[in-house]
C-alpha positions as CSV (number, residue, x, y, z in Angstrom):
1,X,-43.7,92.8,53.7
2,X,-44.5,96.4,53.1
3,X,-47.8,97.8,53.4
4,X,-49.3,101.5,51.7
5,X,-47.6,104.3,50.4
6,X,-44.3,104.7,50.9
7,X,-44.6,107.4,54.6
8,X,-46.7,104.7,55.9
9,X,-44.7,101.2,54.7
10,X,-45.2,99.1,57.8
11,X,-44.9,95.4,58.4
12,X,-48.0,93.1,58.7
13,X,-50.6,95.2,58.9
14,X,-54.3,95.3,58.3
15,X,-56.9,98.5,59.0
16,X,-59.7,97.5,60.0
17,X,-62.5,100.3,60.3
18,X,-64.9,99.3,63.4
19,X,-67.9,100.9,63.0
20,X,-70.0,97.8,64.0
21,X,-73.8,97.1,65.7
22,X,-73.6,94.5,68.3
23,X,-76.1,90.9,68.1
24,X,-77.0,89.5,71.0
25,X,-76.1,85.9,71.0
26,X,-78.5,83.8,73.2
27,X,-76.6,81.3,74.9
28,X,-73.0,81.5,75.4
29,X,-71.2,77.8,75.1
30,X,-69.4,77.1,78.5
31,X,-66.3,76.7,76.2
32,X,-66.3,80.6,75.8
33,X,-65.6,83.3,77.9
34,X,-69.2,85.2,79.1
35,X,-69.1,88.2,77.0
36,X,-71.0,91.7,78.0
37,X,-72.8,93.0,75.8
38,X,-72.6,96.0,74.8
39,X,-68.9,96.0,74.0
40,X,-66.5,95.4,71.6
41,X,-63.1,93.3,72.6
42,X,-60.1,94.4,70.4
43,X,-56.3,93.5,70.8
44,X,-53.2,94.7,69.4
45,X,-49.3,94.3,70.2
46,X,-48.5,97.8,70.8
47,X,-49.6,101.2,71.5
48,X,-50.5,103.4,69.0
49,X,-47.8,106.3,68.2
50,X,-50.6,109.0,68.9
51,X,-54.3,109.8,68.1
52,X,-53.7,113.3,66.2
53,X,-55.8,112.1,62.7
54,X,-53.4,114.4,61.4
55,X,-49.8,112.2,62.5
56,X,-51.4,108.6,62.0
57,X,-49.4,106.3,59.5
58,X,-49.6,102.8,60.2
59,X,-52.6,101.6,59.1
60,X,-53.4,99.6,62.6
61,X,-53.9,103.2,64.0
62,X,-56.0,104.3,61.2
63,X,-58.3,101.8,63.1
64,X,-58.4,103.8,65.9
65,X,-58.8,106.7,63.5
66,X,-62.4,106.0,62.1
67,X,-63.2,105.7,65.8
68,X,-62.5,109.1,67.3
69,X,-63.2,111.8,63.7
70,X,-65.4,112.1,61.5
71,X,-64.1,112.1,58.0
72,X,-65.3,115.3,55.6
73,X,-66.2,112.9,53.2
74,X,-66.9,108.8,53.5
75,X,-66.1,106.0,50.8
76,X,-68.7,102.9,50.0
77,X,-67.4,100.5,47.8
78,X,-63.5,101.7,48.5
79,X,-64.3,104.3,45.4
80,X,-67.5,106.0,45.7
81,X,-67.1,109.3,47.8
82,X,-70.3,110.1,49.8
83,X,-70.5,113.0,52.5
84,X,-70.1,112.3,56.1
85,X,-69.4,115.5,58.3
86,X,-70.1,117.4,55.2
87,X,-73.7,117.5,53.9
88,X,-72.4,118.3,50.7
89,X,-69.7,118.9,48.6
90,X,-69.3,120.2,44.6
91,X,-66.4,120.7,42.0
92,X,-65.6,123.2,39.0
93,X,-66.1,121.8,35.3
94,X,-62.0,122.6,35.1
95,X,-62.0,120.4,38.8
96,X,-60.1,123.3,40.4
97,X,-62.7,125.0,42.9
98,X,-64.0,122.4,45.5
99,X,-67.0,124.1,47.8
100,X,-67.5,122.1,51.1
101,X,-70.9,122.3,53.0
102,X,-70.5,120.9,56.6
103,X,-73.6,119.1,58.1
104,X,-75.5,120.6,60.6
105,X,-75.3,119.8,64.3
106,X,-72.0,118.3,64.7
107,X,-70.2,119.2,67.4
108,X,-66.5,118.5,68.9
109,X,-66.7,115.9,72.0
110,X,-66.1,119.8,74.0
111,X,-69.7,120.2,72.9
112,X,-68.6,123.1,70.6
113,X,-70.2,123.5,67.0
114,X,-67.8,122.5,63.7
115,X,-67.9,125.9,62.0
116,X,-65.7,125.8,58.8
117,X,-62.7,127.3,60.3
118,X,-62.1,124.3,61.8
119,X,-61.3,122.6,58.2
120,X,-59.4,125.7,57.1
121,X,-57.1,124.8,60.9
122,X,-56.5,121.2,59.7
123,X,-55.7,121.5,56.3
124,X,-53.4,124.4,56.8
125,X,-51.9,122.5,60.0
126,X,-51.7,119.2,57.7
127,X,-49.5,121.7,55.1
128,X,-47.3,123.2,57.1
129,X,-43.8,122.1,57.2
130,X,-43.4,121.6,61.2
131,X,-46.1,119.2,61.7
132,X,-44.8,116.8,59.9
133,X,-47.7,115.3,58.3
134,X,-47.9,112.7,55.7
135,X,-50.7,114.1,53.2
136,X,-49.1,117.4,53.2
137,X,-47.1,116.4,49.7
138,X,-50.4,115.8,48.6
139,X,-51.9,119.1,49.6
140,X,-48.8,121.3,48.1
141,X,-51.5,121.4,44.9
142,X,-53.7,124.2,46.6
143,X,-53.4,128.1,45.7
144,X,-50.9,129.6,47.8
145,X,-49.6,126.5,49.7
146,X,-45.7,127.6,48.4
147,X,-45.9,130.9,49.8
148,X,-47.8,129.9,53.2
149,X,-44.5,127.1,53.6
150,X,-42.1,129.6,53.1
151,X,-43.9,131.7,55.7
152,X,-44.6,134.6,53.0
153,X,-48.0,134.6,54.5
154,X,-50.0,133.2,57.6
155,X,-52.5,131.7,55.4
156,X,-52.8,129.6,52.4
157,X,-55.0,131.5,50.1
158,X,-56.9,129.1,48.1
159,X,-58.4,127.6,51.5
160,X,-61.4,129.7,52.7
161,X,-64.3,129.5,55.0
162,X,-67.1,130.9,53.1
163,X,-69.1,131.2,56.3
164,X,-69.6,129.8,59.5
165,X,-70.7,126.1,57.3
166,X,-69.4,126.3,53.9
167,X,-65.6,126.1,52.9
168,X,-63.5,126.0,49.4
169,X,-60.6,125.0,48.2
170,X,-59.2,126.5,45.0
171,X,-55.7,124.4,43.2
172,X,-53.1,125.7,41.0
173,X,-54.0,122.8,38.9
174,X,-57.1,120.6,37.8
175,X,-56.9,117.1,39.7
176,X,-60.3,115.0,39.8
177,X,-59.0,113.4,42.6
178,X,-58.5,116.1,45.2
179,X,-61.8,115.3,47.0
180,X,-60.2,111.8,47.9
181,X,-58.2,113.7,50.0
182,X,-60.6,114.8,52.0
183,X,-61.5,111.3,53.4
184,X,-58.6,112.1,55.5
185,X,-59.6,115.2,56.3
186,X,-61.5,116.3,59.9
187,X,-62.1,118.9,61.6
188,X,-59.6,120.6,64.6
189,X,-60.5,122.8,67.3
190,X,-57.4,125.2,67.1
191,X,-58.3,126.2,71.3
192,X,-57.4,122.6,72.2
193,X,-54.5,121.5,70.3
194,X,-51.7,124.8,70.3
195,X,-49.7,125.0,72.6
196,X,-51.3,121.6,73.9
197,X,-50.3,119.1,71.0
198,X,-49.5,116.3,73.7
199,X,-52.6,115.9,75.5
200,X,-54.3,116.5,72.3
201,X,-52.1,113.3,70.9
202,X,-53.5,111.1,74.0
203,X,-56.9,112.5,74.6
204,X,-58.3,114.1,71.6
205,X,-61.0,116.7,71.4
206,X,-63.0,114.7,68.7
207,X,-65.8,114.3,66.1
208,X,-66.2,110.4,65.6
209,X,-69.0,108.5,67.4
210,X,-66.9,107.5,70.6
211,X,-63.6,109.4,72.7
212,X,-61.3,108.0,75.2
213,X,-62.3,107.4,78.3
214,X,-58.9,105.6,79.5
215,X,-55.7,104.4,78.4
216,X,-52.7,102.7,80.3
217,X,-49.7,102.1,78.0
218,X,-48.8,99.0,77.7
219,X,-52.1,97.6,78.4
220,X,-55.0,98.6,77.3
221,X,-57.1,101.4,75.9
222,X,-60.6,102.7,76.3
223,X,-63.1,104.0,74.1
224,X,-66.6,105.2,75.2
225,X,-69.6,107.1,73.6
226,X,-69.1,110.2,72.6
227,X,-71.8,112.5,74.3
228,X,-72.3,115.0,71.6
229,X,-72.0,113.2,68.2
230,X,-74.0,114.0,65.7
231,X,-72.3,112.0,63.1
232,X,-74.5,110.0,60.2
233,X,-73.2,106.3,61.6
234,X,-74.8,104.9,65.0
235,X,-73.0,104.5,67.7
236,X,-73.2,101.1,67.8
237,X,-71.1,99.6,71.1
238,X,-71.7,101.1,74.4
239,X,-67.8,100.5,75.0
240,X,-64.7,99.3,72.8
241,X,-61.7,97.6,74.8
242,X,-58.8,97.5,73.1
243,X,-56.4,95.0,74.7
244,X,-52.7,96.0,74.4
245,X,-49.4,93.5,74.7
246,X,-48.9,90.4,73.6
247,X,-48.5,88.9,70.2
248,X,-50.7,87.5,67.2
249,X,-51.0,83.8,68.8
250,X,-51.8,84.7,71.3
251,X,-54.7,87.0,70.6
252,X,-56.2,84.4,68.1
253,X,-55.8,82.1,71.4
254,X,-58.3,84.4,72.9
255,X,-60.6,85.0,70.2
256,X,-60.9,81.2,70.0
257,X,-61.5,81.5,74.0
258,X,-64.3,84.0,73.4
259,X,-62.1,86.8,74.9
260,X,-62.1,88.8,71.9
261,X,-64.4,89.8,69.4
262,X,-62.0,89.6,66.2
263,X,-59.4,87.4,66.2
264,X,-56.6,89.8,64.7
265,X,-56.3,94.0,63.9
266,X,-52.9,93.5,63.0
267,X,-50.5,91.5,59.8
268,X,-53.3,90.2,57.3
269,X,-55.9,89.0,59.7
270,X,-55.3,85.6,60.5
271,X,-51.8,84.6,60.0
272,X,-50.2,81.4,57.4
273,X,-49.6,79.1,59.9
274,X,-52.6,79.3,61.0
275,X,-55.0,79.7,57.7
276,X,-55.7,76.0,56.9
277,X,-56.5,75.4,60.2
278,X,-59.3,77.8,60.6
279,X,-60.7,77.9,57.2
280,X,-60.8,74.2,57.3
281,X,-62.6,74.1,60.8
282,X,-66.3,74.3,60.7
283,X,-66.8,76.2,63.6
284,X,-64.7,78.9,62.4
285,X,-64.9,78.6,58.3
286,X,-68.1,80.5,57.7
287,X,-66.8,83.4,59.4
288,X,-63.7,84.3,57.8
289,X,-63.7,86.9,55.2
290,X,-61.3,88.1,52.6
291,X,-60.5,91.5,51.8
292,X,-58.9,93.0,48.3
293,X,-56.6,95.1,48.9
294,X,-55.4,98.2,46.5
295,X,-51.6,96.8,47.1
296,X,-48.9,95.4,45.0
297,X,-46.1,93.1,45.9
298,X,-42.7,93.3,43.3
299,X,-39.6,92.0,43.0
300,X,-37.8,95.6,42.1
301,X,-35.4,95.8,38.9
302,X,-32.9,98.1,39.3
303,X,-32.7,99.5,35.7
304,X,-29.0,101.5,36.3
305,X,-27.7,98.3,37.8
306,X,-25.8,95.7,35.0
307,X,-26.8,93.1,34.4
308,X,-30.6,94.7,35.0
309,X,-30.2,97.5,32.2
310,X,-30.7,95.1,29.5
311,X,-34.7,95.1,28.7
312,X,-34.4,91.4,27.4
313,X,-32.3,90.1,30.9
314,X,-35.7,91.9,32.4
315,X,-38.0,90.4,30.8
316,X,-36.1,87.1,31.0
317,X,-36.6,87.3,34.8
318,X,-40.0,88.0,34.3
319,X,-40.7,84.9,32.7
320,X,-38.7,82.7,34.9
321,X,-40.4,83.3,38.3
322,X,-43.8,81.1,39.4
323,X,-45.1,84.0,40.6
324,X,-48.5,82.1,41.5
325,X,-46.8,79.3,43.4
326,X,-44.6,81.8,45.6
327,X,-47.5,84.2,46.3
328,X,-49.7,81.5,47.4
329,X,-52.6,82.1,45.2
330,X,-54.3,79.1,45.2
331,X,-54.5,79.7,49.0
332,X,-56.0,83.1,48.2
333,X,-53.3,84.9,50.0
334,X,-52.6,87.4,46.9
335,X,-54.3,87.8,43.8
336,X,-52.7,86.6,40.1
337,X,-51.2,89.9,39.1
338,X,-51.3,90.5,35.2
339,X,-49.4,94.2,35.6
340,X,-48.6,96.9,38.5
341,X,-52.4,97.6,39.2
342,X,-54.8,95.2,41.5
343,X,-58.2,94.2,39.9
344,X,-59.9,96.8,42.6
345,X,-58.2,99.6,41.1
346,X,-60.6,102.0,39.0
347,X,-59.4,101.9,35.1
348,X,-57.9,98.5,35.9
349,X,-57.2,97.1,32.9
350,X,-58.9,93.1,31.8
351,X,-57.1,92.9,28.6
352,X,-53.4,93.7,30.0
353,X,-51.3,90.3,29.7
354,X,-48.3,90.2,31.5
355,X,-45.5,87.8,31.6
356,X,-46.6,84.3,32.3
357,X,-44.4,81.3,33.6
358,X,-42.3,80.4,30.6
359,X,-38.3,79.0,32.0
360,X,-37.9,78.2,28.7
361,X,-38.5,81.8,26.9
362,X,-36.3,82.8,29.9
363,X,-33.5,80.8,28.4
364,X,-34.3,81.8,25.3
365,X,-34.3,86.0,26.2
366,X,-31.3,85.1,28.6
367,X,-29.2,83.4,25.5
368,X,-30.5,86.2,23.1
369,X,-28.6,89.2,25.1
370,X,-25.1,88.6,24.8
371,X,-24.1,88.0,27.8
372,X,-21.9,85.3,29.8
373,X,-24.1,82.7,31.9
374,X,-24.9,82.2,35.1
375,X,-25.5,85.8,35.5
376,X,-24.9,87.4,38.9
377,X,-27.4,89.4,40.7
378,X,-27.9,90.4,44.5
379,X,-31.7,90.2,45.9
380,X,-32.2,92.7,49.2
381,X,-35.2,91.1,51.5
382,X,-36.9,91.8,55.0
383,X,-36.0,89.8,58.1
384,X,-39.5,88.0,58.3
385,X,-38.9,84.6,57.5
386,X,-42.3,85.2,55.2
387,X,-40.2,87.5,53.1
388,X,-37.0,84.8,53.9
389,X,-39.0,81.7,52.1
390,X,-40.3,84.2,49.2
391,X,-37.0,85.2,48.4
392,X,-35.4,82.0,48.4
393,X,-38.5,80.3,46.1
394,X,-37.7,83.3,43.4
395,X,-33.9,82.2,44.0
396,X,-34.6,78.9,43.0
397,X,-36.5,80.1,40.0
398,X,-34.2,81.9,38.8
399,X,-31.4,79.4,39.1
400,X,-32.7,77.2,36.5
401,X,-32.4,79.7,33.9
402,X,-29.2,80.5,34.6
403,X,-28.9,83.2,37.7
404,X,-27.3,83.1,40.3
405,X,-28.6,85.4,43.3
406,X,-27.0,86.5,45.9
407,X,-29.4,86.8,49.1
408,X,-28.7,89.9,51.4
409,X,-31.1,89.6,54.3
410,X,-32.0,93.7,55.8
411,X,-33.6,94.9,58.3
412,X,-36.2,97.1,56.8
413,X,-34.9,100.7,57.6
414,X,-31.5,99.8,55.9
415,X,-33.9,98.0,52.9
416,X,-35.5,101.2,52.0
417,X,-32.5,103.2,52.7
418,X,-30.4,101.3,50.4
419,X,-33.3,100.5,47.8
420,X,-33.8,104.6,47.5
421,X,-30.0,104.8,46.8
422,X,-28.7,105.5,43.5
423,X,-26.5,102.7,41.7
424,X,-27.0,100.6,45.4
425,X,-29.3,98.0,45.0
426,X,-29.9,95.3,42.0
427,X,-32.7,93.9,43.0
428,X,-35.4,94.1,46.4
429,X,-38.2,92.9,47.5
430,X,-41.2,95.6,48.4
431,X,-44.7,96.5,48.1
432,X,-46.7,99.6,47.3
433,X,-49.8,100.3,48.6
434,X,-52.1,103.2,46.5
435,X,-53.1,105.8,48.7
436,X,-55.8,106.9,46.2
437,X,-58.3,105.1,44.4
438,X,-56.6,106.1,40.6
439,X,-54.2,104.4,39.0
440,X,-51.9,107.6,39.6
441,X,-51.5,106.7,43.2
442,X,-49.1,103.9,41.9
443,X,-47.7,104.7,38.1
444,X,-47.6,108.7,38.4
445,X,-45.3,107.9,41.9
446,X,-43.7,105.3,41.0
447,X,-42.6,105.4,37.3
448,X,-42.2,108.8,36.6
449,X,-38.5,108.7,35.3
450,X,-38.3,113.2,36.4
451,X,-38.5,111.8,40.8
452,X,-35.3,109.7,40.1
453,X,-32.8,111.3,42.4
454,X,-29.7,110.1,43.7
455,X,-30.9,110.0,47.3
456,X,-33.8,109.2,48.2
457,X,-35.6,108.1,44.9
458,X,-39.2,106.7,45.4
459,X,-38.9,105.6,41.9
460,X,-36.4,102.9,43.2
461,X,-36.2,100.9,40.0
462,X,-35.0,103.7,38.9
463,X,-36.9,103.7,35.7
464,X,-37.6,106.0,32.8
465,X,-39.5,106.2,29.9
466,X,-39.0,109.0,27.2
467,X,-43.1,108.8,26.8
468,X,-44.0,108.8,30.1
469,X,-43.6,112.0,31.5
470,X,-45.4,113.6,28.7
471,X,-48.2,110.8,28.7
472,X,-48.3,111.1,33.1
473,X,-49.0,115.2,32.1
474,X,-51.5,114.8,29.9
475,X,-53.5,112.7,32.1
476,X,-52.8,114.3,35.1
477,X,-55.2,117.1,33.9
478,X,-57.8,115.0,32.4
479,X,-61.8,115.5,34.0
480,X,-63.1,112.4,31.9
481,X,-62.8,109.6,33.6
482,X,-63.1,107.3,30.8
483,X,-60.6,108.9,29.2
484,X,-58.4,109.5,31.7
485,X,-58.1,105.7,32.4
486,X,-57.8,104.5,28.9
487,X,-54.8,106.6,29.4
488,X,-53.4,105.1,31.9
489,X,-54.0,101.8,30.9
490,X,-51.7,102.5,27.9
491,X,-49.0,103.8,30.6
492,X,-49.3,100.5,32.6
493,X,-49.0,98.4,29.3
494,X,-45.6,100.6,28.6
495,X,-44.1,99.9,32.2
496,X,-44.9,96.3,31.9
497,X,-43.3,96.0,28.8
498,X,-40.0,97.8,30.0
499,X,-40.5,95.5,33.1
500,X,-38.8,97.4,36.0
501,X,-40.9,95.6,38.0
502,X,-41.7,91.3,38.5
503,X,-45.3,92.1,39.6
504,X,-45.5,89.2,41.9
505,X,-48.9,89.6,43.1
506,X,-52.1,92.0,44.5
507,X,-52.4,91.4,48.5
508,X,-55.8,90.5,50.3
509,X,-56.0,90.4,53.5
510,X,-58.8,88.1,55.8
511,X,-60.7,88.7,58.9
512,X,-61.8,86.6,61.2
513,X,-64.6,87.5,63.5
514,X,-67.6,85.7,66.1
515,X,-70.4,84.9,64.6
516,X,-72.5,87.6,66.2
517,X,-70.6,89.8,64.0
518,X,-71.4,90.5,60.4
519,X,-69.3,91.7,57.8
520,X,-68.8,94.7,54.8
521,X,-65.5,94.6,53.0
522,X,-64.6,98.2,52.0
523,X,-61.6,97.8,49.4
524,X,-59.2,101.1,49.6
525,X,-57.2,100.5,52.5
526,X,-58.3,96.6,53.7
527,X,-60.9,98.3,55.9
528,X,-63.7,95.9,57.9
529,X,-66.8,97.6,58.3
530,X,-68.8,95.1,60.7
531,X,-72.6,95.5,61.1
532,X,-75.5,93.5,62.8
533,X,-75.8,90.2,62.1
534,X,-79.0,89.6,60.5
C-alpha cells in the first residue's frame, strides 16, 4: 500500500524520528545480545537514495532526516508548531508576511555560524526547477517565485534576509499554513553543496545533533555526535548504527536477539504475520505502541468510467463493502473511517456519517439505477499479497450484490501511471497520505475537479463538483481557524456524498521497541520520538 503524498507514495513504510535518551538496563539476560551503551542499533533493507534534506521522499529516509538538520520550526502533538533552529517566528493579520528569527549559536557541523542567508539558499534551491525537489509545488505561493523559475531574475523576491539572523517570506496569497512548511525547512551552506552536490548527498555539512562518521553501501551506516550543535534537543546516543541488508524477519529476528534496539524502521512497524504473536507475548506486549497516522486508504471510483458515473451505482458500492472486516480494525491495523479525513486531522469532523455496511441498500441502489445486473467493473491492485487479499475480500463483497470484478494485479509504477490516466482505470486501490496538518492537504489535492487533466491527473477519481472549486477558494484564504474548518467539513460531507471514493480506512502504524526505551507518538507523519525510560 501507498504511503504520503503522492511524490513520496512508497510501499510499507513507517518514519520514525529518533531523537531518543538511552537507560541503562542493569543486567542483560544471557538470552540477549550484550549491548553497549551508549548506542543506538537501527536496521533497514536498503540504502537510503541520499541525505540532501532537500531530495528525501520516502519516509524511511526522513528518519535519517531528523538526525543530521535541524528543522526551522518543530511540531509537538503532530499540529502544534514550536521553534527549533529558529527562536522565533511571526505572521501578518492577512497571513502573507512570515518574519523568521534564527536562534543563536547554531552552527553547521563545518563550525560555521547559520546566518539567514542560509534559509534564503535552501528555499530558493528547494524552488528552483533543476533540483528537482518535492515541496517546491508547495513553495510556488511566494512573491516572485514565477519569475525566479523562468530565470527572469536570480532571486525570488519575496524571500529576504533581514540581517545576519532574521529572514521573511512575503506570498502572493494569504495561506495560514505556510509555516508548516517550514518544518521541512533547514538551513544550507551554499560553499559546500555547488558544484559539490554528490559529496554533499553522502556526507552532509549539517545542523542536527549528530553527522556521519561512516557509511558502506550495502551494509551499514554511521552516525556520530555532531561537535558543534547547538540545537534545543540533547544529544542523546553517543553513536547510532544503522544496519543495512536484509529483510523485515529478519531484523525482528534480531531485535528479539537483543541485536537491535527497535525491531522495525520500515512497513508499519511490526508486520501481520507477526502482530498476534508479539502483542500476545508478555515479554514483548507492554512495549508495542501504536501510532495514528494522518493517511487514508480508498478503493478509487473512477467517476468518467460507466458503469461508475452513476452517483447511485457509487453509492451502492459504498454500502456493499465490510470495510471494517477487510481493514482489520478490530486488530487495530486501520482506524473505522466515517469520510476521507483521519480522526488526527485538525477540523476533523465527529458528526460526519458515512456509508455503513448495508448489502441490502446496495441491492436496493443497484436495482434503483436502471441498469442490467451483474454489473462489470475492473479493480487495479499492487503486487503485495496484503493489497492481493484486500482486493479479493472487496471482490467478494461486491459479488453478492450483484458485481462482478475483474482483478488486474500491477506493479505499482504502471498502477499510478494508469490510475492518473484519463478514461483508463474503473476502479484502484491507493492511499493518500496529508502532507500538512489541514484538511486541504487531502480535499483541496484531491477533489478539486479544475487538476483533472488527461495525463497525469492527481485527482484520479476524476471527480468534480460544480460547488467545490468555489467553496476550496473561499477557504483557501480564510485566517480563522474555526471557520476555516467548518468549511471544510461541509466540503468533506459533499465528496462523501458524491462518493468518488470507498473510504476504506485511516492507517496506524506500531512500534516495537526494548524496554529501556520509552515512547512519544508524534501523529503527522507516523513519527517515534523515543525518550528515557523513566
Amino acid at each position: 500500500m501507498v504511503f504520503v503524498c503522492f511524490w513520496r507514495r512508497y510501499l510499507g513504510v513507517l518514519g520514525c524520528l529518533i531523537l531518543a535518551e538511552y537507560a541503562l538496563v542493569i543486567g542483560t539476560p544471557m538470552s540477549e545480545t550484550p549491548r553497549q551503551e551508549g548506542i543506538l542499533r537501527l536496521a533497514r533493507t536498503t540504502d537510503p537514495k541520499t541525505l540532501d534534506p532537500v531530495l528525501m521522499t520516502s519516509m524511511e529516509d526522513f528518519l535519517l532526516w531528523y538526525l543530521l538538520h535541524l528543522p526551522l520550526l518543530d511540531l509537538t502533538n503532530g499540529t502544534s508548531l514550536v521553534p527549533c533552529a529558529a527562536q522565533s517566528w511571526s505572521a501578518s493579520p492577512d497571513h502573507r508576511h512570515f518574519t523568521v528569527q534564527l536562534r543563536p549559536g547554531v552552527k553547521f557541523s563545518s563550525g560555521r555560524t547559520v546566518v539567514a542567508e542560509d534559509y534564503v539558499f535552501a528555499l530558493e534551491r528547494m524552488v528552483h526547477p533543476k533540483t528537482e525537489a518535492w515541496l517546491a509545488s508547495y513553495l510556488r505561493g511566494i512573491r516572485g517565485t514565477e519569475a525566479f523559475i523562468s530565470e527572469q531574475t536570480n532571486h525570488v523576491a519575496g524571500i529576504k534576509a533581514v540581517s545576519s539572523s532574521v529572514f521573511s517570506v512575503e506570498l502572493d496569497r494569504p495561506d495560514p499554513t505556510f509555516p508548516y512548511l517550514l518544518y521541512s525547512c533547514t538551513a544550507i551552506p551554499r560553499e559546500e553543496i555547488i558544484g559539490r552536490e554528490y559529496v554533499y548527498a553522502v556526507r552532509p555539512v549539517c545542523t542536527g545533533p549528530y553527522q556521519v562518521q561512516e557509511w558502506v553501501r550495502g551494509n551499514h551506516l554511521r552516525f556520530t555526535h555532531n561537535p558543534h550543535y547547538q540545537g534545543p534537543t540533547p544529544q542523546h546516543f553517543d553513536e547510532i548504527d544503522l544496519h543495512i541488508g536484509g529483510d523485515e524477519t529478519t531484523h525482528l529476528m534480531m531485535f528479539e536477539r537483543g541485536e537491535l534496539d527497535i525491531a522495525n524502521i520500515t512497513g508499519v512497524g511490526i508486520s501481520r504475520p507477526s502482530h498476534r504473536r508479539l502483542t500476545l507475548n508478555r515479554r514483548w506486549s507492554n512495549w508495542v505502541e501504536r501510532v495514528q497516522l494522518f493517511y487514508t486508504y480508498g478503493l478509487i471510483l473512477n467517476t468518467e468510467v460507466a458503469p461508475l458515473t452513476h452517483l447511485t451505482v457509487r453509492r451502492a458500492i459504498n454500502h456493499a463493502i465490510d470495510r471494517d472486516r477487510r481493514m482489520q480494525v478490530a486488530l487495530g491495523f486501520n482506524t473505522r473511517a466515517e469520510g476521507l479525513l483521519p480522526p488526527s486531522m485538525p477540523g476533523y469532523s465527529t458528526e460526519l456519517r458515512g456509508y455503513d455496511y448495508n448489502p441490502s441498500k446496495a441491492r436496493q441502489l443497484l436495482s434503483e439505477c436502471g441498469l442490467s445486473l451483474p454489473l462489470r467493473v475492473a479493480l487495479w491492485h499492487g503486487t503485495s499479497d496484503e493489497m492481493g487479499q484486500l482486493a479479493q475480500g472487496i471482490q467478494w463483497d461486491l459479488k453478492q450484490v450483484g458485481i462482478e470484478i475483474e482483478l488486474k494485479r500491477v506493479t505499482t509504477s504502471e498502477m499510478f501511471a494508469a490510475a492518473q490516466s484519463r478514461g483508463k482505470v474503473p476502479m484502484t486501490l491507493l492511499g493518500w497520505g496529508a502532507d500538512l496538518p489541514d484538511p486541504k492537504g487531502m480535499l483541496a489535492v484531491l477533489f478539486d475537479g479544475r487538476v483533472v487533466t488527461n495525463v497525469p491527473s492527481i485527482n484520479e477519481a476524476f471527480y468534480s463538483n460544480p460547488a467545490g472549486p468555489r467553496l476550496l477558494d473561499e477557504v483557501a484564504l480564510e485566517t480563522d481557524w474555526s471557520r476555516r474548518f467548518k468549511v471544510y467539513q461541509h466540503v468533506e460531507e459533499m465528496i462523501v456524498g458524491d462518493a468518488p471514493w470507498v473510504c476504506l480506512g485511516h492507517q496506524n502504524a506500531f512500534a516495537l521497541r526494548q524496554p529501556w526505551l520509552k515512547v512519544r507518538c508524534w501523529i503527522l507523519c507516523g513519527g517515534i520520538d523515543w525518550t528515557v525510560s523513566g
